[in-house]
ZAMARGU-4260 file (C-alpha; in steps of 0.2 Angstrom, whole numbers, plus 5000, padded with zeros to 4 digits):
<rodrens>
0) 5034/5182/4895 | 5022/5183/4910 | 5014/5168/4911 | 4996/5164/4921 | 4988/5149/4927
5) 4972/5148/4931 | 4963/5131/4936 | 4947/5123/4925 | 4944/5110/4936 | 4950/5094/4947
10) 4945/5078/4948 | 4951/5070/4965 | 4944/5054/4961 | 4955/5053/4947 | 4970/5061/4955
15) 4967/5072/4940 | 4968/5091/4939 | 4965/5105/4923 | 4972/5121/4922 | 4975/5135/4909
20) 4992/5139/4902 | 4993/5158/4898 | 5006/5169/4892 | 5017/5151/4886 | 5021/5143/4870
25) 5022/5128/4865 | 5042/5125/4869 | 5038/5130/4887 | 5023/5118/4892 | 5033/5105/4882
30) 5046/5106/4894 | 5035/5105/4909 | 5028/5090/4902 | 5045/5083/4901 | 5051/5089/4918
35) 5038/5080/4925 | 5037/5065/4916 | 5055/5065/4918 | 5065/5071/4933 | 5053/5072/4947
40) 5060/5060/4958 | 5048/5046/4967 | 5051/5029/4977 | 5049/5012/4968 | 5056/4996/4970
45) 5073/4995/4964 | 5082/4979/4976 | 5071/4962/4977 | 5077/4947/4988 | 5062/4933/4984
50) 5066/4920/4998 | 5052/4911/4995 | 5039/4911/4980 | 5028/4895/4976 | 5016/4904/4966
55) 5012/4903/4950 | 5019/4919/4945 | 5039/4917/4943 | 5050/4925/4952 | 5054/4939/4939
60) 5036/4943/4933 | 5032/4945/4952 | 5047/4956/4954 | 5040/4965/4939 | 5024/4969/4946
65) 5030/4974/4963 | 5041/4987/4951 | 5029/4997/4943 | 5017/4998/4960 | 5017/5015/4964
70) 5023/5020/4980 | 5018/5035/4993 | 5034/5047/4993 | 5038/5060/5005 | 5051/5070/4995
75) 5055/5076/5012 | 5064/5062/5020 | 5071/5053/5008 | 5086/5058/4996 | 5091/5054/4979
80) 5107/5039/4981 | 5118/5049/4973 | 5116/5065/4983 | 5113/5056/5001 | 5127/5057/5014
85) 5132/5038/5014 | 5138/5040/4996 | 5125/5026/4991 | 5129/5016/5001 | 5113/5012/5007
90) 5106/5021/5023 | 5087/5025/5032 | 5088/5044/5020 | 5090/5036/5003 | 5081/5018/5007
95) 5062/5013/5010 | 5061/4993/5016 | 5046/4985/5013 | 5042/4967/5017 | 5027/4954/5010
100) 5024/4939/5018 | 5010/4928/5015 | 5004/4909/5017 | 4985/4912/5014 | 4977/4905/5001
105) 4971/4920/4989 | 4975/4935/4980 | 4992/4943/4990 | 4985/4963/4990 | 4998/4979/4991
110) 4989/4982/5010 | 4999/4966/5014 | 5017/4972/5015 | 5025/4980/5029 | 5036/4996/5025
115) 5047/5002/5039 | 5041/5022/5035 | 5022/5021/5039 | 5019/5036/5028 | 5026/5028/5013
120) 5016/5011/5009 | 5010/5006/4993 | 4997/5018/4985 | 4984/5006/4983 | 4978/4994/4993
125) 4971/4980/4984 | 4981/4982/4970 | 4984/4962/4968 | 5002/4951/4968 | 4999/4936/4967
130) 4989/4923/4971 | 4993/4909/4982 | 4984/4890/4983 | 4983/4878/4996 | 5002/4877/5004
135) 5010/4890/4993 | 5022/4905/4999 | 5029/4920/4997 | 5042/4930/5006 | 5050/4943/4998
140) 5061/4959/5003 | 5059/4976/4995 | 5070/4989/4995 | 5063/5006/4988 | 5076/5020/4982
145) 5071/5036/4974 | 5072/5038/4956 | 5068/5048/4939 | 5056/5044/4925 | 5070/5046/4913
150) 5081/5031/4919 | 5064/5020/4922 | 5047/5022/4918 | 5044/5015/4937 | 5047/5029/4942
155) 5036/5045/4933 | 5026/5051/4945 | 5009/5054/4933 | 5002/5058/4915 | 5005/5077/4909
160) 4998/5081/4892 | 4992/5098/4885 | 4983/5104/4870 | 4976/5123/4862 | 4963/5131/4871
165) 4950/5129/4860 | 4936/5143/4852 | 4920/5139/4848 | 4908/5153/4838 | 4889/5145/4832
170) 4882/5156/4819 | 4862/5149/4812 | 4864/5132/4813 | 4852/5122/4802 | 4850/5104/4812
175) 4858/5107/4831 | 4853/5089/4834 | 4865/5081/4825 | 4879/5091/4829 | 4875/5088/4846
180) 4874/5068/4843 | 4889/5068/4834 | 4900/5077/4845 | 4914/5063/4853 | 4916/5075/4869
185) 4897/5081/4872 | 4902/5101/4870 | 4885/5106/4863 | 4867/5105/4869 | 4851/5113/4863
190) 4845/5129/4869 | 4829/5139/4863 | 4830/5127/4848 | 4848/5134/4845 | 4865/5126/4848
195) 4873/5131/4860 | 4892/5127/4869 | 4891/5121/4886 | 4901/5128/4896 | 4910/5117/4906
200) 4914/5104/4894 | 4923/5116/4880 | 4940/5112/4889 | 4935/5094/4882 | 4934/5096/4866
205) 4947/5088/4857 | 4949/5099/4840 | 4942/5088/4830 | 4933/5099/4817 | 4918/5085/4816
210) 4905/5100/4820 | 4913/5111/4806 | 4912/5098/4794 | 4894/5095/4800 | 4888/5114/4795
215) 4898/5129/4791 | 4892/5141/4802 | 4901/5132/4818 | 4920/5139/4818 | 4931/5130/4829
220) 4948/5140/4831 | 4963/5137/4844 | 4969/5153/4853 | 4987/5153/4861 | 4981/5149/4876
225) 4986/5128/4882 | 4971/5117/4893 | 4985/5107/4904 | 4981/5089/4909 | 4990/5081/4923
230) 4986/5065/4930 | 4995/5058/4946 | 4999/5040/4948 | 4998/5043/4968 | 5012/5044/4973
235) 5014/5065/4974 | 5000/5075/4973 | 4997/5086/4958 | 5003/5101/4970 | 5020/5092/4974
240) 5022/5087/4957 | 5021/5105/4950 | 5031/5111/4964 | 5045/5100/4959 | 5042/5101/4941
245) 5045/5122/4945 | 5060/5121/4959 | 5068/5108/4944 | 5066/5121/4931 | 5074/5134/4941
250) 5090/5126/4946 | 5091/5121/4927 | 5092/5136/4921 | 5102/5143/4936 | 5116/5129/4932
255) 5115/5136/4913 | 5117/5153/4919 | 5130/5148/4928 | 5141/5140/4912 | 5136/5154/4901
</rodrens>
């Protein structure tokens, strides 16, 4: 099976990225899907000590929200607890610290807490907290450790979602107006007074036969080919999570190989 990819488009803005699947099936980008969602490894939140909290948030809500904020991760200096030298015990390679202390009346933002490794804070600044009144506090302690998507969702890395390529053939269309209207994903425009695909936008189309119902001179057919979405969180880039996604993949089936 020789498998291509070749990328449609990215969307930095949305820390999104679309690429084509070729040569695969079905089973194969369903396992990348799961590798990703699943065992690429990122820091979170997994230790709180709350010394203080006199907001209105209690203390395990707050906790919670400082879970699922998505920290920066350097796979490079950081190890898995299980597989660091110190036997998770707890050392500068398997833990990030990261401290929020706040007396200011208002929102308590992400920018605020301090972490002891510059290059990994939280992903986005004015992600809110809490919010503090006249006289209230917090203080809390974090510690960050890596973890998998499989043991907690605080820890997946991003979205990754595929679907057929899809095949679009216009024959004489009797009212292109309407399909053009009706189309959910904007796939069609007018062109000479025919229908016509737009080019860019046939990777969003979603299958959903609306402009074959509309007139049967539109086919719309899915070739083996899959249009792969993947949508970081921030706290990899798309590159480092298909990276990973791969070197996972290849020491799975090296450790099968191994029992067979």
């Amino acid at each position: 099976m020789a498998i291509k990819i070749e990328k449609i488009k990215e969307e930095k803005k949305k820390n999104k990225i679309i690429f084509l699947l070729k040569g695969s099936d079905e089973v194969f980008a369903n396992t990348i899907r799961r590798l990703v969602a699943e065992e690429v490894p990122t820091l979170a939140a997994e230790d709180l000590e709350i010394k203080e909290n006199s907001s209105a948030l209690y203390d395990e809500m707050l906790g919670l929200r400082i879970g699922l904020c998505p920290i920066k991760t350097d796979l490079k200096s950081y190890n898995l607890k299980e597989n660091c030298k110190c036997e998770g015990e707890g050392c500068a390679q398997c833990e990030l610290k990261i401290g929020i202390k706040s007396s200011k009346k208002g929102y308590v933002y992400a920018e605020q807490a301090e972490s002891s490794d510059p290059k990994c804070t939280f992903v986005f600044d004015k992600m809110p907290l809490t919010k503090l009144l006249s006289k209230q506090k917090v203080d809390i302690q974090i510690i960050a450790t890596l973890g998998k998507g499989k043991d907690h969702a605080k820890w997946v890395p991003g979205a990754a979602f595929f679907k057929k390529e899809p095949v679009i053939s216009i024959g004489n269309v009797s009212d292109p107006q309407t399909v053009v209207t009706s189309c959910p994903q904007n796939v069609f425009e007018i062109k000479g007074n025919k229908l016509a695909v737009i080019k860019e936008n046939i990777y969003d189309c979603h299958l959903c036969q609306k402009c074959v119902d509309l007139d049967k001179n539109i086919t719309l057919e899915d070739s083996d080919n899959f249009v792969y979405s993947l949508e970081t969180w921030g706290q990899l880039n798309n590159k480092e999570i298909l990276t990973q996604t791969a070197k996972i993949l290849v020491e799975k089936i090296e450790e099968m190989e191994q029992l067979i």
